[in-house]
N, C-alpha and C positions, 0 to 999 in steps of 0.2 A: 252379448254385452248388456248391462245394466245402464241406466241416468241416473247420473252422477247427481246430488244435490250440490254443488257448487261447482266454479272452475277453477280455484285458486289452492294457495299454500294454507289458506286461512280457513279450508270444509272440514267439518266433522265429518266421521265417517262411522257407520257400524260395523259388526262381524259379517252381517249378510251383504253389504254394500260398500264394498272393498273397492278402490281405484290406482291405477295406476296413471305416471307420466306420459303423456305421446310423444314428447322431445328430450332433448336431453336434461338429467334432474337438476342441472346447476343452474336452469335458465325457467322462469316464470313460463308456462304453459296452461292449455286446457287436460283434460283429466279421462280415463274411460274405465268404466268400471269392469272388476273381475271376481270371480266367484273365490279368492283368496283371502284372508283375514290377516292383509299384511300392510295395507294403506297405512294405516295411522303410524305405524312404525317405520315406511318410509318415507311418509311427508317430515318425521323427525330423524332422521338420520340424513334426510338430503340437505336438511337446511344445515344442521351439524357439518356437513361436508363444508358447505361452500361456506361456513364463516372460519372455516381450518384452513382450507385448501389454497386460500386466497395471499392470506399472511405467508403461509409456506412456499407458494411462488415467489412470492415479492425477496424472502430469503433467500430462494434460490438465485434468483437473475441475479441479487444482493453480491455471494460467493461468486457466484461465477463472472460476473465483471470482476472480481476483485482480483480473482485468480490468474484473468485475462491481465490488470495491472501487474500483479506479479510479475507473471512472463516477460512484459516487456523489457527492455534494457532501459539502463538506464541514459539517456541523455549525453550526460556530461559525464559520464564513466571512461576511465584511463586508457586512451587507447581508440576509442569509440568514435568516429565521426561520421557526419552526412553532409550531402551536399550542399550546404547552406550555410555550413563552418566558414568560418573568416579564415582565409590561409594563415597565421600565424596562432591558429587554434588548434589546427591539422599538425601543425608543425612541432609546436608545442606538445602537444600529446606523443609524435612519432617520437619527439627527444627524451621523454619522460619515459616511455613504454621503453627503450632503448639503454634507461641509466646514465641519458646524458644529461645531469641534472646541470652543470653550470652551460650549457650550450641553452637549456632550455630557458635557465634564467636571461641568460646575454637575448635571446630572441624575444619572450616575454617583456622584459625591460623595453627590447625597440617599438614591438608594439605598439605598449603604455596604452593600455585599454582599460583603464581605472574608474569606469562606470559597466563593467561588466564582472560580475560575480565570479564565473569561468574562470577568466584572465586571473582574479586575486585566487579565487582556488588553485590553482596550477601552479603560477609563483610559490603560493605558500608551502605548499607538496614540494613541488623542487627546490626550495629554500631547505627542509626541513631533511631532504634526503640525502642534499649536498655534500662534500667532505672538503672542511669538515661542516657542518648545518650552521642555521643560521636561526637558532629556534623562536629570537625576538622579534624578527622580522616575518619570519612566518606567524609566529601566530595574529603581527599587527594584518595579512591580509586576511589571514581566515574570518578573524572581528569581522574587515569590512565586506567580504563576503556575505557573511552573513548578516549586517547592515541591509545589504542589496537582496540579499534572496533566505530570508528567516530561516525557511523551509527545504536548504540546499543539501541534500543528503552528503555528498559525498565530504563538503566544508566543516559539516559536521562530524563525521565519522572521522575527519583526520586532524580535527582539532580535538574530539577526543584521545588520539593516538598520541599530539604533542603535549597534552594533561599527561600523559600518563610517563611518556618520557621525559619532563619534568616531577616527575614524582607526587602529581597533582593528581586522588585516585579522585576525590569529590567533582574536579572539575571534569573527569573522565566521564563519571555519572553521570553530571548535568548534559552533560552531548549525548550520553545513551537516553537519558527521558526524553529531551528535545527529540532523538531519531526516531521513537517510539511513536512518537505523536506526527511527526513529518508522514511516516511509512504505513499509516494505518493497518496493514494487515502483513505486517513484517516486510524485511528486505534485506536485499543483501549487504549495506551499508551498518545496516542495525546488530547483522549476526555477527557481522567481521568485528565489530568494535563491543560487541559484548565478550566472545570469545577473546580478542585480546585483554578488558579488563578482568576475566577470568584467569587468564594467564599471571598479569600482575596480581594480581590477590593469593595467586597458588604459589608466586616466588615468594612474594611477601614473607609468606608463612613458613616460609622452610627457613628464613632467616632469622626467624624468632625464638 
């Protein structure tokens, strides 16, 4: 081994007095020299490294929490409960996943939980599915759903559906922007109600 003139990222070096890292090259260390004519090229490619390396981690954890969101379920999704549901939330769901929409409306009604977002999503789905629907009165809770919770995917995705069964395709979109922005990195709420106004745009057309 040769002495190094310096210890840092900041030594010149020559062809005869070449050095390399003692620790690892992403972390500030002392330096020891080697009869190789390759120091100056790796004191610049390690610093290269770690000003890459660093952004592309942060991407990563970035994706992969997001991915980790993805997975998850969603919450207030039809059907879905945890132990922390109000029993007439449980109930409500089991009547909806079942097709019993005016059962779920008569239990919803008793409830009358009209400061929780849920509650008017649910209603307004069962109002909406009912025979025969009730589509004024749905879409009055879906509004206050989304008064109470902006960002409620699922309020959105089926107020886009009652836009579109009124023949309303703009007001379809505006619930598919809104879910684009609620979902950051997609959702199943966003692709259901894209897909559906893909559908109405494809009947549309064959009627023209």
């Amino acid at each position: 081994m040769k002495e190094c003139l310096a210890s840092g990222p900041s030594a010149e070096f020559t062809v005869a007095q070449t050095c390399q890292w003692r620790t690892h090259p992403m972390k500030t260390s002392s330096i020891a020299c080697l009869d190789k004519p390759l120091a100056g090229w790796a004191w610049r490619h390690a610093h290269l490294w770690r000003s890459l390396c660093r952004p592309l981690w942060r991407w990563v954890l970035l994706i992969a929490s997001g991915a980790a969101f993805i997975a998850l379920p969603s919450h207030a999704a039809m059907g879905d409960s945890s132990p922390g549901d109000a029993s007439w939330l449980s109930a409500a769901r089991a009547d909806i996943k079942a097709q019993r929409y005016d059962q779920a409306v008569a239990s919803l009604r008793t409830a009358n939980a009209t400061d929780n977002a849920d509650w008017h999503n649910l209603l307004g789905y069962a109002l909406r599915k009912k025979t025969p629907p009730d589509l004024a009165a749905a879409e009055t809770h879906y509004t206050r759903a989304l008064e109470l919770d902006p960002k409620h995917r699922l309020a959105l995705e089926y107020y886009g559906e009652l836009f579109l069964m009124k023949g309303d395709l703009a007001g379809a979109e505006g619930m598919l922007a809104r879910l684009d922005k609620a979902c950051v990195f997609s959702c199943e709420e966003f692709r259901d109600l894209k897909a559906a106004v893909a559908r109405f745009k494809a009947q549309a057309g064959k009627g023209k």
